[in-house]
mmCIF file of the protein (N, C-alpha, C, O) and its ligand, coordinates in Angstrom:
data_MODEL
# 
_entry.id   MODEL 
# 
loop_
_entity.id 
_entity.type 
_entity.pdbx_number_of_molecules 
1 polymer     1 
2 non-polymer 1 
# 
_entity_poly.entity_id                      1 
_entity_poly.type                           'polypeptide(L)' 
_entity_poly.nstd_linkage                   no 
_entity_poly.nstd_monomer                   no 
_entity_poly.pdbx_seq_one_letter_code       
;(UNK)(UNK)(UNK)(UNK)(UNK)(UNK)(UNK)(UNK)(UNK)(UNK)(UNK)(UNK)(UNK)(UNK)(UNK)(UNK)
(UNK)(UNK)(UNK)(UNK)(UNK)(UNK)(UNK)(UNK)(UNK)(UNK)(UNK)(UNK)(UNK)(UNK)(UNK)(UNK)
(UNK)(UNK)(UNK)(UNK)(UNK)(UNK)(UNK)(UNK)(UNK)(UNK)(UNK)(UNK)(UNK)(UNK)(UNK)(UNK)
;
_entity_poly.pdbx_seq_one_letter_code_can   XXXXXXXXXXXXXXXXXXXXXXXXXXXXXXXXXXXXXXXXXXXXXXXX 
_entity_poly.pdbx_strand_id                 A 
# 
loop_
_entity_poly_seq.entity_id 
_entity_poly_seq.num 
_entity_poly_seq.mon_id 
_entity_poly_seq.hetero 
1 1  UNK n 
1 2  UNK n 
1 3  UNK n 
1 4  UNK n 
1 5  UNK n 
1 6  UNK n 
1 7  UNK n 
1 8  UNK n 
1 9  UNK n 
1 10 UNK n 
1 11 UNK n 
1 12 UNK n 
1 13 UNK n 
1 14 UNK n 
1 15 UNK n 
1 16 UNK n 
1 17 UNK n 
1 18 UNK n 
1 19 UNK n 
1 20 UNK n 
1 21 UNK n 
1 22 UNK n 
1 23 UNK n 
1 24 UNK n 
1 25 UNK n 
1 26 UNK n 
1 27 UNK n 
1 28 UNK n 
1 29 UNK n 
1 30 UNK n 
1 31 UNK n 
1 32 UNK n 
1 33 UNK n 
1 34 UNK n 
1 35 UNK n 
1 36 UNK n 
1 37 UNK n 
1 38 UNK n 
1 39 UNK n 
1 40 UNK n 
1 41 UNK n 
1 42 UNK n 
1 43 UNK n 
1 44 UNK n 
1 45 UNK n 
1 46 UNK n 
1 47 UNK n 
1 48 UNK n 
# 
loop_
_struct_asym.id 
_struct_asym.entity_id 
A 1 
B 2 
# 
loop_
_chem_comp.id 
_chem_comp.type 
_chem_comp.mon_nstd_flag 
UNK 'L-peptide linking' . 
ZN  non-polymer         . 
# 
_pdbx_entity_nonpoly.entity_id   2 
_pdbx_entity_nonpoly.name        ? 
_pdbx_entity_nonpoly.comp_id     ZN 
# 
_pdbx_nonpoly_scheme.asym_id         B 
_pdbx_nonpoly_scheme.entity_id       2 
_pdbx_nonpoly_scheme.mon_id          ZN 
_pdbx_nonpoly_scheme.ndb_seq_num     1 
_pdbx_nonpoly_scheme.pdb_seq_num     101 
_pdbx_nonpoly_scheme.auth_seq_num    101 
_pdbx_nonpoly_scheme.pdb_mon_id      ZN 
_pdbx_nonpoly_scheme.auth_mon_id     ZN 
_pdbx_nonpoly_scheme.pdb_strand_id   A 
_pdbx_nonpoly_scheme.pdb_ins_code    . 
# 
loop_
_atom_site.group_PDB 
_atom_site.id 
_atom_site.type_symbol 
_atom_site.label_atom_id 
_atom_site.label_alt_id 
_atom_site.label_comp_id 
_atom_site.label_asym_id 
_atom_site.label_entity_id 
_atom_site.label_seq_id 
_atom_site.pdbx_PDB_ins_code 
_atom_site.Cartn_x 
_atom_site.Cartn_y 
_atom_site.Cartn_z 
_atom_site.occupancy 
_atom_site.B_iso_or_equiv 
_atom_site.pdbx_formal_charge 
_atom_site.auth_seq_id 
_atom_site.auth_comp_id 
_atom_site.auth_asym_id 
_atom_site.auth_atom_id 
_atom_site.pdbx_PDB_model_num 
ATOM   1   N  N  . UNK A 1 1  ? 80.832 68.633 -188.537 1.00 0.00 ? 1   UNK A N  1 
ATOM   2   C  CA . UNK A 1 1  ? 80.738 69.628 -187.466 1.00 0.00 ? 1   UNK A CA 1 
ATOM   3   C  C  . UNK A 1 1  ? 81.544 69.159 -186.252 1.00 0.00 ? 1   UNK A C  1 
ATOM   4   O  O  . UNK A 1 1  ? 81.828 67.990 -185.992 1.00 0.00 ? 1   UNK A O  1 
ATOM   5   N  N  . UNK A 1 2  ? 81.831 70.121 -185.635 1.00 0.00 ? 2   UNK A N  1 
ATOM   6   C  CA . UNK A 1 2  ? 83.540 69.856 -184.303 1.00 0.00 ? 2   UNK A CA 1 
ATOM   7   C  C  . UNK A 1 2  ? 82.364 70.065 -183.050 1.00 0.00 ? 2   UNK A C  1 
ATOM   8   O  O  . UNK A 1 2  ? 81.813 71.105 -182.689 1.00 0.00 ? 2   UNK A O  1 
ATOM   9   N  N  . UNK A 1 3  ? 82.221 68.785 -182.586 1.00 0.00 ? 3   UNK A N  1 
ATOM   10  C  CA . UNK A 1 3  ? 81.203 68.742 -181.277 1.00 0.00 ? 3   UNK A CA 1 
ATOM   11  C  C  . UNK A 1 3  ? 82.546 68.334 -180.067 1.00 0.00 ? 3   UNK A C  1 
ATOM   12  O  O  . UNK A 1 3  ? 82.247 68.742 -178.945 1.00 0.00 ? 3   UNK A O  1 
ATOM   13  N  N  . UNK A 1 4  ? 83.257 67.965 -180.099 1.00 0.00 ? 4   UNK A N  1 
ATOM   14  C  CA . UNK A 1 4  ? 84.405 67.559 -179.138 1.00 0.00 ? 4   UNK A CA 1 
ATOM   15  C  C  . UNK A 1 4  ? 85.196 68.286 -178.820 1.00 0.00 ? 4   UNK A C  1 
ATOM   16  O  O  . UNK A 1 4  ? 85.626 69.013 -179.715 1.00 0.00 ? 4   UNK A O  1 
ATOM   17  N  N  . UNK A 1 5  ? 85.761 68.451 -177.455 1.00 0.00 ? 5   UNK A N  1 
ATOM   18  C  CA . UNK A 1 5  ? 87.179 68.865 -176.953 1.00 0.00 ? 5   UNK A CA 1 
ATOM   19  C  C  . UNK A 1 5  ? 87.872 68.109 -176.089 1.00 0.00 ? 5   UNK A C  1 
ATOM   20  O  O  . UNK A 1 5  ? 87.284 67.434 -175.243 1.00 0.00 ? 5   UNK A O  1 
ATOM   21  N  N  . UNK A 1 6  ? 89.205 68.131 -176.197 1.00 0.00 ? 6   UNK A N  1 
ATOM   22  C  CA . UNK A 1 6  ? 90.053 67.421 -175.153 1.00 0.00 ? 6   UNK A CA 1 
ATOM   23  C  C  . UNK A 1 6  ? 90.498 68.868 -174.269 1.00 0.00 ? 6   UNK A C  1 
ATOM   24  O  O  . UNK A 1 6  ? 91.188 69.565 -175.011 1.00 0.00 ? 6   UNK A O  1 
ATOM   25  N  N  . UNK A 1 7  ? 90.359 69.327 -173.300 1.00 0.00 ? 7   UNK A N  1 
ATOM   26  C  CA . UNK A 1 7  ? 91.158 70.318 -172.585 1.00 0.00 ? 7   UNK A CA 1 
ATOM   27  C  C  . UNK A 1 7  ? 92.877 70.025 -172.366 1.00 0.00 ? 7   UNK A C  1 
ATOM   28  O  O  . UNK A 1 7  ? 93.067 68.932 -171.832 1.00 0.00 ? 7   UNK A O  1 
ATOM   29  N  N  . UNK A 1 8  ? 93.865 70.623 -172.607 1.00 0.00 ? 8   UNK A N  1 
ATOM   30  C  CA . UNK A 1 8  ? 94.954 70.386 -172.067 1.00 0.00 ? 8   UNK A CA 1 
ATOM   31  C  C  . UNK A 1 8  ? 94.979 69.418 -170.956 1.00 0.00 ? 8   UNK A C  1 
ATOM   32  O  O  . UNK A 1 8  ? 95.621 68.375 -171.080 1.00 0.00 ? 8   UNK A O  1 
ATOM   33  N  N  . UNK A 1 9  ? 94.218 69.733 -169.700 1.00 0.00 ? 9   UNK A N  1 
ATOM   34  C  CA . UNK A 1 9  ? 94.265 69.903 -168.661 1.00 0.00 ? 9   UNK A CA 1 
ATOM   35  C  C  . UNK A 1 9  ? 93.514 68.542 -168.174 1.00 0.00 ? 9   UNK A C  1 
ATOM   36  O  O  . UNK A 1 9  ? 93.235 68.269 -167.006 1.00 0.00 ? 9   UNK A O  1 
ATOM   37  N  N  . UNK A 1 10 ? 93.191 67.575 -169.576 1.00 0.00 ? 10  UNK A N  1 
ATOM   38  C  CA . UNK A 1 10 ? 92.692 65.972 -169.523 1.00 0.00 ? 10  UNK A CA 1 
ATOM   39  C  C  . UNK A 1 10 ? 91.143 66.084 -169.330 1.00 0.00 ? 10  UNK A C  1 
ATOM   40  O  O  . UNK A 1 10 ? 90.492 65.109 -169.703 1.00 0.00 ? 10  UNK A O  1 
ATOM   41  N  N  . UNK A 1 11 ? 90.583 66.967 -168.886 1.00 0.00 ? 11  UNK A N  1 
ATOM   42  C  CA . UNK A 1 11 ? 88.717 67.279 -169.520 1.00 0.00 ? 11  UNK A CA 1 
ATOM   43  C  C  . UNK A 1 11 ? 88.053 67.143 -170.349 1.00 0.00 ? 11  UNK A C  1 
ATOM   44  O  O  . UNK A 1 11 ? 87.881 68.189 -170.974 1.00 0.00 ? 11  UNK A O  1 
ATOM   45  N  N  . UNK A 1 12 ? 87.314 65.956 -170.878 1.00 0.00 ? 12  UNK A N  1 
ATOM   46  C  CA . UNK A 1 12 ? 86.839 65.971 -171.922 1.00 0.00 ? 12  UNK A CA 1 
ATOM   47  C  C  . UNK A 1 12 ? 85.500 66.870 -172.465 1.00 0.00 ? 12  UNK A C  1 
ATOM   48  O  O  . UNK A 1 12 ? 84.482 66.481 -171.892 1.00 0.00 ? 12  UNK A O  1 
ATOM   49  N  N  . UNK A 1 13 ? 85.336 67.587 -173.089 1.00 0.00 ? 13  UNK A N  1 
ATOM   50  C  CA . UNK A 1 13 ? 84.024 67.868 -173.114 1.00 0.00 ? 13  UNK A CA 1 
ATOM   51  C  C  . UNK A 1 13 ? 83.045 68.094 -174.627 1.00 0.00 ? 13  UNK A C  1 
ATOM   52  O  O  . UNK A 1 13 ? 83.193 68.835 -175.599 1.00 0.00 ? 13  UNK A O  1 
ATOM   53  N  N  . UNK A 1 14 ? 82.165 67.215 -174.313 1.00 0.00 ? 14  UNK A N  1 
ATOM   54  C  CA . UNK A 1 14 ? 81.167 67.599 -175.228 1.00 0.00 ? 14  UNK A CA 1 
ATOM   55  C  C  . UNK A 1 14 ? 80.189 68.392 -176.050 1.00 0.00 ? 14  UNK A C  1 
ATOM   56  O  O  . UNK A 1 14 ? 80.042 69.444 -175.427 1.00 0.00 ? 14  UNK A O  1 
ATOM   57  N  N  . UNK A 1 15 ? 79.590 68.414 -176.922 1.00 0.00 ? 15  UNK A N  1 
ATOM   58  C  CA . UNK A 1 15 ? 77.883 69.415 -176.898 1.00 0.00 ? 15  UNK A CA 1 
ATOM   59  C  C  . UNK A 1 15 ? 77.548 68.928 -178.064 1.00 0.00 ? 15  UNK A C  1 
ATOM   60  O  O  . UNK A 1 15 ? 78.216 68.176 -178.773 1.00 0.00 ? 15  UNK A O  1 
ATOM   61  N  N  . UNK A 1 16 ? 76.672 69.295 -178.227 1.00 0.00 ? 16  UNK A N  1 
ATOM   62  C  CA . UNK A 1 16 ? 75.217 69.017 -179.146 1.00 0.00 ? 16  UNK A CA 1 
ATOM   63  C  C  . UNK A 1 16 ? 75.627 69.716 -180.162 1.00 0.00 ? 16  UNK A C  1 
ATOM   64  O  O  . UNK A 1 16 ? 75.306 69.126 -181.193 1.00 0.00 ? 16  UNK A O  1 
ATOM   65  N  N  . UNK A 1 17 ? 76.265 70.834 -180.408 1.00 0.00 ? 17  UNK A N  1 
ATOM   66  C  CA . UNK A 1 17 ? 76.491 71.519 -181.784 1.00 0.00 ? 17  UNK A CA 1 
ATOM   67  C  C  . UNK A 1 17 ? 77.835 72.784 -181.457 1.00 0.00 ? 17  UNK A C  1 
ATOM   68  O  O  . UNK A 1 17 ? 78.153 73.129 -180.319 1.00 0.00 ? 17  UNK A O  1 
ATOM   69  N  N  . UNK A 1 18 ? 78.358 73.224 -182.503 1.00 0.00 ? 18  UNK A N  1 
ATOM   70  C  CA . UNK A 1 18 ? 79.518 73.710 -182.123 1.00 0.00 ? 18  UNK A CA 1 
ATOM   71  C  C  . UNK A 1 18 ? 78.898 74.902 -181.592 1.00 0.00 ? 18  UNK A C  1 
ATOM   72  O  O  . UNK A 1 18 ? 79.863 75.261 -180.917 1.00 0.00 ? 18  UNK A O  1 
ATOM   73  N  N  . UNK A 1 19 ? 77.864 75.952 -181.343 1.00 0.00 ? 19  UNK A N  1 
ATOM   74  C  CA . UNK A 1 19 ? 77.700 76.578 -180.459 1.00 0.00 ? 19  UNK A CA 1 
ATOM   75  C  C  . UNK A 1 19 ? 77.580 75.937 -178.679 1.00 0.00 ? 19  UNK A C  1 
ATOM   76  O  O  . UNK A 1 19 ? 78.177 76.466 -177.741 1.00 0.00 ? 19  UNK A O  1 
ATOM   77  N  N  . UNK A 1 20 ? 76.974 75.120 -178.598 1.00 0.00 ? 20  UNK A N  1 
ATOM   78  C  CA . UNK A 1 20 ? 77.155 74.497 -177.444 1.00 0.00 ? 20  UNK A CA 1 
ATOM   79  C  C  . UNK A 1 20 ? 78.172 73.995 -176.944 1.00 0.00 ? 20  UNK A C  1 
ATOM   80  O  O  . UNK A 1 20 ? 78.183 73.869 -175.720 1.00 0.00 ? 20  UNK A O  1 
ATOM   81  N  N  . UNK A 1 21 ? 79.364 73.543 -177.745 1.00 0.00 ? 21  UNK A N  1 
ATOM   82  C  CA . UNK A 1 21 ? 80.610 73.379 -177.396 1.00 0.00 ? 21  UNK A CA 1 
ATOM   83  C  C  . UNK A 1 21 ? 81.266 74.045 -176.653 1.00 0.00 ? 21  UNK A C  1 
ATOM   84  O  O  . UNK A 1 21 ? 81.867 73.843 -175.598 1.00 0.00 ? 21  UNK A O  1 
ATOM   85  N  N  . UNK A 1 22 ? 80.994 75.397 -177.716 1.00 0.00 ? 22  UNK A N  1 
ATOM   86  C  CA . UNK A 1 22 ? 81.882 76.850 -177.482 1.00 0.00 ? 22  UNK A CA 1 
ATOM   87  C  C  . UNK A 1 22 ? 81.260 76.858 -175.798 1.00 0.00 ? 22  UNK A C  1 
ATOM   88  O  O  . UNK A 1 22 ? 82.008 76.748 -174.826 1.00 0.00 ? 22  UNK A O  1 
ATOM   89  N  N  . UNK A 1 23 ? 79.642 77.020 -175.697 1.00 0.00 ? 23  UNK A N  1 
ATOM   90  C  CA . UNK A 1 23 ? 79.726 77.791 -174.521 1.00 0.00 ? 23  UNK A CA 1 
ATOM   91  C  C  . UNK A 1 23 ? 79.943 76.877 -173.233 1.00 0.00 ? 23  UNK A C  1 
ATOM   92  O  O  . UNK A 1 23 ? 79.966 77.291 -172.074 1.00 0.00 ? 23  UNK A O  1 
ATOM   93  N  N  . UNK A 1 24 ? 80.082 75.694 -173.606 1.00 0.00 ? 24  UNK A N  1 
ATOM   94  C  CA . UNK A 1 24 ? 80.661 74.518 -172.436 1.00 0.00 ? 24  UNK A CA 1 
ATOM   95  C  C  . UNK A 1 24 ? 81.813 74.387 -172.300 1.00 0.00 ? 24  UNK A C  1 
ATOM   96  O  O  . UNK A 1 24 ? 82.119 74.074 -171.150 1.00 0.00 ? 24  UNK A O  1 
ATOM   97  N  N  . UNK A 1 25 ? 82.823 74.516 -173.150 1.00 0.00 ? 25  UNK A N  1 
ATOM   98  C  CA . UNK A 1 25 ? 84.365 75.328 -173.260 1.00 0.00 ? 25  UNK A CA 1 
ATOM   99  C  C  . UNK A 1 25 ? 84.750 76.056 -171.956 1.00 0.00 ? 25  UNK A C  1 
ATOM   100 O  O  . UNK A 1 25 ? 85.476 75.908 -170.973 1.00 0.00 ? 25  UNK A O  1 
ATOM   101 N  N  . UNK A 1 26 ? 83.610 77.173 -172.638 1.00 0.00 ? 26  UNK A N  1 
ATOM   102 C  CA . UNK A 1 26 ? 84.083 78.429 -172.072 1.00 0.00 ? 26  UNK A CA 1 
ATOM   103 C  C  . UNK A 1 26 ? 83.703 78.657 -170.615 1.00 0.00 ? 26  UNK A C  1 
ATOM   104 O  O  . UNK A 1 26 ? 84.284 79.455 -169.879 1.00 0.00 ? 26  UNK A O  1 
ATOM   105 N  N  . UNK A 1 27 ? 82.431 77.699 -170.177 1.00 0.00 ? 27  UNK A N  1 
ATOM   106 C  CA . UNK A 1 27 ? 82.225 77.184 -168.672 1.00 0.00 ? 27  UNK A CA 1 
ATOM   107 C  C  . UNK A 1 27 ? 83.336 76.795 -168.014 1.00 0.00 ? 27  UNK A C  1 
ATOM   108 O  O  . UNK A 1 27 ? 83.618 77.178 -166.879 1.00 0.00 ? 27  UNK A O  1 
ATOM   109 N  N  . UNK A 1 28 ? 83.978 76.059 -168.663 1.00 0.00 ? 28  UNK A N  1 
ATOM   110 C  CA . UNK A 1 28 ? 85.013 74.831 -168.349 1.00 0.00 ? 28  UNK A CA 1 
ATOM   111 C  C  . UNK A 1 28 ? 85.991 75.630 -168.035 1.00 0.00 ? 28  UNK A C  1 
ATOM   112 O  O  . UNK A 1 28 ? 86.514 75.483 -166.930 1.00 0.00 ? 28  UNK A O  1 
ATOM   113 N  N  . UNK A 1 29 ? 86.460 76.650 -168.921 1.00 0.00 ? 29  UNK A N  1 
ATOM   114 C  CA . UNK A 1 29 ? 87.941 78.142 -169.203 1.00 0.00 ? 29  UNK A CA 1 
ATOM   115 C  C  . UNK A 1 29 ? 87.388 78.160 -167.475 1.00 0.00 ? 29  UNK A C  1 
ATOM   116 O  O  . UNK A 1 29 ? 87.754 77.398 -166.579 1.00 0.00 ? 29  UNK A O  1 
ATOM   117 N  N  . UNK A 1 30 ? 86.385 79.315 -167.392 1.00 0.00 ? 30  UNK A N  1 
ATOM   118 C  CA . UNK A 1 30 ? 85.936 80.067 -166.307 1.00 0.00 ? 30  UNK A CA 1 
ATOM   119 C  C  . UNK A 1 30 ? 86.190 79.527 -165.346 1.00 0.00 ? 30  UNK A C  1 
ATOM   120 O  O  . UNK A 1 30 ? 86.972 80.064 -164.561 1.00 0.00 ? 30  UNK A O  1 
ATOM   121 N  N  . UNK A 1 31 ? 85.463 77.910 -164.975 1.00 0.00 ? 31  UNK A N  1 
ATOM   122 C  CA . UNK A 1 31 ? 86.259 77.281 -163.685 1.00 0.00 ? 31  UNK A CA 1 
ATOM   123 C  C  . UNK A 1 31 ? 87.628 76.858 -163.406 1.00 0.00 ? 31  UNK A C  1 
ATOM   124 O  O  . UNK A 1 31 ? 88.357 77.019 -162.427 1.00 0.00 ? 31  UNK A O  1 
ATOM   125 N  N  . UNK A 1 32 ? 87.759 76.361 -164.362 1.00 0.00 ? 32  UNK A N  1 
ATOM   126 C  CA . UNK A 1 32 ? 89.318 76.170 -163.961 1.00 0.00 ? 32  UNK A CA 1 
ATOM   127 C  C  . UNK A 1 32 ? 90.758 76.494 -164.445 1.00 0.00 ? 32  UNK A C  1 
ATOM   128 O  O  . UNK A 1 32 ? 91.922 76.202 -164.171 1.00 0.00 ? 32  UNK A O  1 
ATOM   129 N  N  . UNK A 1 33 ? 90.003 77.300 -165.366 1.00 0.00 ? 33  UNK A N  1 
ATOM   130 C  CA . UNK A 1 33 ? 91.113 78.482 -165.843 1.00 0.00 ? 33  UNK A CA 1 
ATOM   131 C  C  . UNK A 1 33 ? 90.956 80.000 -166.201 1.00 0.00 ? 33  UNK A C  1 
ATOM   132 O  O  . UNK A 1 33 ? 90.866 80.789 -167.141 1.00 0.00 ? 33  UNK A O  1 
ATOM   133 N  N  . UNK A 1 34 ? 90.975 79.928 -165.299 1.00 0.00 ? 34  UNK A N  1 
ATOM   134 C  CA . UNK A 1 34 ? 90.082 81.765 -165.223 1.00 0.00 ? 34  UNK A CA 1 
ATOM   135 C  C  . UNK A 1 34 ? 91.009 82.377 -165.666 1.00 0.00 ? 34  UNK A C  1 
ATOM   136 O  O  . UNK A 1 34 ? 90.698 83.488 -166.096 1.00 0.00 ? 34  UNK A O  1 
ATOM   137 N  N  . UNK A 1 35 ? 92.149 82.081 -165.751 1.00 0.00 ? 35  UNK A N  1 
ATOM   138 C  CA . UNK A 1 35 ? 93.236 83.138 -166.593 1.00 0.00 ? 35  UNK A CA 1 
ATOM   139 C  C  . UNK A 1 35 ? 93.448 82.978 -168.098 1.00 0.00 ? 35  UNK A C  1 
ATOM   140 O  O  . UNK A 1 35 ? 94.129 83.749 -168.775 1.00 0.00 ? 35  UNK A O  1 
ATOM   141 N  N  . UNK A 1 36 ? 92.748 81.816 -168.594 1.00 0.00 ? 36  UNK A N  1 
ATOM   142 C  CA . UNK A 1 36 ? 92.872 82.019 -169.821 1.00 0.00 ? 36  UNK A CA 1 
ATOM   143 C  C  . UNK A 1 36 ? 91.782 82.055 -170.370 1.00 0.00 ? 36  UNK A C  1 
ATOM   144 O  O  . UNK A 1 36 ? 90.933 81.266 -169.956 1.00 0.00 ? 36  UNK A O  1 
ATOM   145 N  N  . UNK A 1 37 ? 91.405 83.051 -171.570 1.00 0.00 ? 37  UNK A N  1 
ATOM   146 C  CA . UNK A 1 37 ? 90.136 83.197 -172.538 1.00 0.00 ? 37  UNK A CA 1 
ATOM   147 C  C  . UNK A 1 37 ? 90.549 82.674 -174.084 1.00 0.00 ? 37  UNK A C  1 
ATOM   148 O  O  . UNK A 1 37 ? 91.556 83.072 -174.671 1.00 0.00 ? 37  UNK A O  1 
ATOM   149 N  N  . UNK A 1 38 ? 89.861 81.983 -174.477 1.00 0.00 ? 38  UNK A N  1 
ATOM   150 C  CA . UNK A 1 38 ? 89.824 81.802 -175.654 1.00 0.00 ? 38  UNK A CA 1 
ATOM   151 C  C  . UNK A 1 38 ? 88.415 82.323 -176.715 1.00 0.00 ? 38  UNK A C  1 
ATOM   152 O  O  . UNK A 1 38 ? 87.374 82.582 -176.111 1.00 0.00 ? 38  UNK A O  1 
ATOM   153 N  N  . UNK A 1 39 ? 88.414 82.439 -178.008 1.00 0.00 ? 39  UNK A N  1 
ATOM   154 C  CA . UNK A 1 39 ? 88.012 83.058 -178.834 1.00 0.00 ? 39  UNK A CA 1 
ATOM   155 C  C  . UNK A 1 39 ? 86.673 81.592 -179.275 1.00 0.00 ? 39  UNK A C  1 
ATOM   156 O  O  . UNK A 1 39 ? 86.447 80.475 -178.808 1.00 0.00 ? 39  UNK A O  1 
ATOM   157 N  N  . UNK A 1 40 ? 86.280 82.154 -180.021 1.00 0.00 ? 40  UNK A N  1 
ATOM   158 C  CA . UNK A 1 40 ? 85.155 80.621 -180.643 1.00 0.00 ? 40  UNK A CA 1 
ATOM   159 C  C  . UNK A 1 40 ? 86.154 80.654 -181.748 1.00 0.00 ? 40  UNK A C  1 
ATOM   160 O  O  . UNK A 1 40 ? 86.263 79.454 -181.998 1.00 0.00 ? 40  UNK A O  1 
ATOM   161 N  N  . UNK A 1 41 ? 86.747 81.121 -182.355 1.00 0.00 ? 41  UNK A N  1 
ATOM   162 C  CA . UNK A 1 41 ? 87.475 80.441 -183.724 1.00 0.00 ? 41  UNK A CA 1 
ATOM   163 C  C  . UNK A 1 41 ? 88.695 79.384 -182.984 1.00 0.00 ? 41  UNK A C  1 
ATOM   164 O  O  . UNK A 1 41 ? 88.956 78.254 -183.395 1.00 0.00 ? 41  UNK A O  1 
ATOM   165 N  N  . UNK A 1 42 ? 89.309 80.027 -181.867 1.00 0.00 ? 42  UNK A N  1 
ATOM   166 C  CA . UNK A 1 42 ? 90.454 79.046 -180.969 1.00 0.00 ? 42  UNK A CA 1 
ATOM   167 C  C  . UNK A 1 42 ? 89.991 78.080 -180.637 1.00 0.00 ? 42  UNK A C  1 
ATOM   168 O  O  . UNK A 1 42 ? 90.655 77.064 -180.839 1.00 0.00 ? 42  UNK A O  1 
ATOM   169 N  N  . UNK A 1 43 ? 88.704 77.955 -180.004 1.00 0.00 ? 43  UNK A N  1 
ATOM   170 C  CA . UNK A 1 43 ? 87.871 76.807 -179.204 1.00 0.00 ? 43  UNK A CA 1 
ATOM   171 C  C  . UNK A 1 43 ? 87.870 75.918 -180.415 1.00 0.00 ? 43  UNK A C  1 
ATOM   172 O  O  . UNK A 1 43 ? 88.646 74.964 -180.365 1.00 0.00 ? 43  UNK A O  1 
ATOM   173 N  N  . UNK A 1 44 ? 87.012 76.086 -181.676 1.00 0.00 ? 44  UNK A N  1 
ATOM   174 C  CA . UNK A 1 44 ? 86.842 75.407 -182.696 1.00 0.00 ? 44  UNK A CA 1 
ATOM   175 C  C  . UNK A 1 44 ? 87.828 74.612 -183.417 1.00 0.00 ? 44  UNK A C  1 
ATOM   176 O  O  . UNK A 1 44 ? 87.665 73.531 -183.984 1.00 0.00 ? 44  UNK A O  1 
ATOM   177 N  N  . UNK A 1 45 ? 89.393 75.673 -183.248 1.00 0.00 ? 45  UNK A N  1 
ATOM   178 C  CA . UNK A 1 45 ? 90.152 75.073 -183.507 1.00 0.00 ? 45  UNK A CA 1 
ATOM   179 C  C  . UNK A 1 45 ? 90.938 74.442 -183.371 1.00 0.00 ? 45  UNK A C  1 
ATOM   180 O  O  . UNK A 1 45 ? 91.897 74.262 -184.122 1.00 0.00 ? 45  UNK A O  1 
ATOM   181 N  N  . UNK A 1 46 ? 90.611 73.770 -181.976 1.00 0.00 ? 46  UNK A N  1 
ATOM   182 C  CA . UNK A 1 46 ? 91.298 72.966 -180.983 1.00 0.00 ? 46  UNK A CA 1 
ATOM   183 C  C  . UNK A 1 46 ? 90.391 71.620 -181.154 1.00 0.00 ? 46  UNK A C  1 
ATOM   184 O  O  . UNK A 1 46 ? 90.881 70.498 -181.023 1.00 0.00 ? 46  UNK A O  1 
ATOM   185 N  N  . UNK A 1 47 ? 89.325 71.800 -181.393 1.00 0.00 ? 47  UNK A N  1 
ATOM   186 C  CA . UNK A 1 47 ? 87.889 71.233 -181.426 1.00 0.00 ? 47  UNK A CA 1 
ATOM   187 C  C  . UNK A 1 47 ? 88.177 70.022 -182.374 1.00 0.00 ? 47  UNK A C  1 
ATOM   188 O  O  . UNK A 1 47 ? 88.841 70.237 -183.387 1.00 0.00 ? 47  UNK A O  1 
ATOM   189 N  N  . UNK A 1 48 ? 87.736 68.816 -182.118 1.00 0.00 ? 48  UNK A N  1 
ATOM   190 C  CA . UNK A 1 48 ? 87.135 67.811 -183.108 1.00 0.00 ? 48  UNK A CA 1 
ATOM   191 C  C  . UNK A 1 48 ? 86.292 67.051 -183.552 1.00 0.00 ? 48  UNK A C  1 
ATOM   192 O  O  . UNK A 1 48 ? 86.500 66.442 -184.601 1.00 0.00 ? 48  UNK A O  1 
HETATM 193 ZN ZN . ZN  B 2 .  ? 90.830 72.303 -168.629 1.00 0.00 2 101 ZN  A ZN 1 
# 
């Protein structure tokens, strides 16, 4: 299971399970990249 992300942008971020990933991701998108959205299959697949 893909609990990890590296952000482009040098952010590492964690979670407990790949739903929690996704929505700590997508926290992460919102603050400091509000212009870009990604999908849960994109997130995942960036994911390791
Ligand atoms: Zn970032």
């Amino acid at each position: 299971m893909k609990k990890r992300l590296t952000c482009p942008c040098g952010v590492y971020v964690r979670g407990t399970d790949e739903d929690d990933l996704v929505e700590k991701v997508r926290q992460h998108l919102g603050e400091r990249h509000p212009d870009h959205e990604y999908s849960r299959d994109e997130i995942l697949f960036m994911a390791y």
